[in-house]
C-alpha positions in Angstrom: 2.5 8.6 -6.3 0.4 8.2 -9.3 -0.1 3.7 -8.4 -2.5 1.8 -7.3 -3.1 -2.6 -6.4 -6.4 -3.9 -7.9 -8.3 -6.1 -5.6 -7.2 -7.9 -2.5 -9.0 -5.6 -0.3 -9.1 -6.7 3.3 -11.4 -3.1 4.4 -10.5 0.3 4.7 -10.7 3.3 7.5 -10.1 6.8 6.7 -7.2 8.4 7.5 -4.4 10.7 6.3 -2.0 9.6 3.7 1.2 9.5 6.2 -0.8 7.1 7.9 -1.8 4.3 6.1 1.6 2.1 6.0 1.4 2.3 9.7 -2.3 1.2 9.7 -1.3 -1.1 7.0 1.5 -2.7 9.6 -0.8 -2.7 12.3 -3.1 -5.0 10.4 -2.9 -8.7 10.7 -2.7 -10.2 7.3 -2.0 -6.7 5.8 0.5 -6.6 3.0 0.2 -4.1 0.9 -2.1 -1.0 0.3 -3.7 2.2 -1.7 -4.8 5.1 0.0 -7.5 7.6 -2.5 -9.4 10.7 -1.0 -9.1 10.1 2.9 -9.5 6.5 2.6 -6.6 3.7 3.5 -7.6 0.2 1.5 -5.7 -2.5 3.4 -4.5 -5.3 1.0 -3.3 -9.0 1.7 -2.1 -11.6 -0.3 1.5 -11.7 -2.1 2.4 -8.9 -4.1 5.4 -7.3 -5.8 6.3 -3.7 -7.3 5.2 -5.4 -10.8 1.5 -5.9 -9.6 1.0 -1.8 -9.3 -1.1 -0.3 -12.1 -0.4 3.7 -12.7 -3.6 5.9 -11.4 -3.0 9.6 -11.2 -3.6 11.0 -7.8 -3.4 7.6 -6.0 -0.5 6.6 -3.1 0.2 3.1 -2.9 2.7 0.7 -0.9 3.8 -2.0 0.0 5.2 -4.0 3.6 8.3 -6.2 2.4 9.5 -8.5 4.5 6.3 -9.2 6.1 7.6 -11.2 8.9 7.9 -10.7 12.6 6.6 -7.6 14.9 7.4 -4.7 12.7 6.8 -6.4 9.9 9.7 -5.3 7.4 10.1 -2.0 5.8 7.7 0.1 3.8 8.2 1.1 0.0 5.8 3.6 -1.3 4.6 4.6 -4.7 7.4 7.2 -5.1 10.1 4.3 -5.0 7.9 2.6 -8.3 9.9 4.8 -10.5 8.3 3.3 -13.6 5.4 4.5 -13.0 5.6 8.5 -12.0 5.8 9.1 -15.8 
């Protein structure tokens, strides 16, 4: 936890945290994304571990491999080691 993207935003929708690398997936265009207080910001554009800023209290993730139907695996914020300090 603790990450967050900065701009990019494609929308949002609420939803619960477990959810939002699935709405994230289901997304055309979607590559990445923050979710903050019931709210899922889908994110497009290209993007890498290295683009994540630390914010307390924030999830983040991102879709690599963005290709095809399932549209490769999803890394969350907890695999950002770096920035859980």
């Amino acid at each position: 936890m603790n990450c967050d993207f900065n701009g990019n935003d494609m929308g949002r929708e609420q939803s619960k945290g477990d959810e939002c690398g699935s709405k994230c997936r289901a997304s055309s265009g979607c590559t990445h994304f923050t979710y903050l207080d019931g709210w899922c910001y889908k994110k497009s554009g290209s993007v890498s571990k290295n683009n994540a800023v630390a914010k307390k209290g924030v999830m983040c993730g991102i879709l690599e491999g963005n290709a095809g139907p399932k549209k490769g695996q999803l890394v969350f914020s907890n695999d950002f080691n770096s920035l859980d300090d």
